[in-house]
C-alpha positions in Angstrom: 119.2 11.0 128.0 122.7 12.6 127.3 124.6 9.6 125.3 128.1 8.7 127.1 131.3 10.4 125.7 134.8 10.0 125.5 136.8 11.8 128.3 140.5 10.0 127.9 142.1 8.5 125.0 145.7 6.4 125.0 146.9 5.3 122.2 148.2 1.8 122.7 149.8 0.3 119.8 149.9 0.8 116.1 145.7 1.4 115.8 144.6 0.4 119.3 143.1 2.9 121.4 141.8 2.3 125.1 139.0 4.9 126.0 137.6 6.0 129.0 133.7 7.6 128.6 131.9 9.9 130.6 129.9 7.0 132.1 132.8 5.4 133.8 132.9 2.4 131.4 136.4 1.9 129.5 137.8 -0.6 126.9 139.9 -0.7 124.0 139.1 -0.1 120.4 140.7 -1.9 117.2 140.7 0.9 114.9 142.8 -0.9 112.5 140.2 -1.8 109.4 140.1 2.1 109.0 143.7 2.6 108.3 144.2 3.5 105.3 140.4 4.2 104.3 139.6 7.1 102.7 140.3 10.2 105.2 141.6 7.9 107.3 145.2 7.4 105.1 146.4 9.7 107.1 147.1 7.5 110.3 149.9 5.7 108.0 152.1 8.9 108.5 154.7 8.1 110.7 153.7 9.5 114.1 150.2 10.9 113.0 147.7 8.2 114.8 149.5 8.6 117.4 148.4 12.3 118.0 144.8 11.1 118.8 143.0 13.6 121.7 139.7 14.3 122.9 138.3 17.1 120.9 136.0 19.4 123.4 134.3 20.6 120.2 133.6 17.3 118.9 133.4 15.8 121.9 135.0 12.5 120.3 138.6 11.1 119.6 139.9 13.2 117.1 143.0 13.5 115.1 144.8 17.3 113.8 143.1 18.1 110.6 139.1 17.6 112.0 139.6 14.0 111.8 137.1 12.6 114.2 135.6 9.3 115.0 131.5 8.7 115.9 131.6 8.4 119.7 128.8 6.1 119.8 130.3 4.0 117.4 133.6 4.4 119.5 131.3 3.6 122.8 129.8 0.2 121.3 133.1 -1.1 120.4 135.3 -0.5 123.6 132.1 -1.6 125.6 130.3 -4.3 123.9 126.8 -2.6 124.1 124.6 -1.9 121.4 124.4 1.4 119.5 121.6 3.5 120.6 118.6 3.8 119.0 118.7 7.2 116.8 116.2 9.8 116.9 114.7 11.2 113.4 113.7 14.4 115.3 117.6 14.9 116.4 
């Protein structure tokens, strides 16, 4: 089963994205718990977050510098549905 992806990003507001997925579904993420974190200091640069696009590599949201989010994680959260199951033999 091929896992949906996202196909459209818009950043919203200072850490809110709004997804659309490969699926159809859409909804809007709260990404702001990461900000700050880790690799993720980089979305306080003024103007940095804000260059958020689909990556056709990564096929995820992803930020300049190969900063990239997990899409199923992303999919869970602008959806409400649980996280698929994950396959050891993946």
């Amino acid at each position: 089963m091929v896992r949906p992806r996202p196909v459209e990003v818009r950043v919203l507001n200072r850490y809110d994205i709004w997804l659309r997925f490969s699926d159809g579904c859409a909804g809007e993420v709260d990404l702001t718990p990461l900000a700050g974190q880790g690799v993720f200091a980089a979305w306080l640069k003024d103007g940095f977050f804000e260059q958020a696009f689909i990556s056709a590599e990564a096929r995820t949201v992803s930020w300049p510098g190969e900063l990239d989010l997990d899409p199923d994680v992303l999919y869970s959260q602008a959806t409400g549905k649980p996280l698929p199951a994950r396959s050891d033999a993946a």
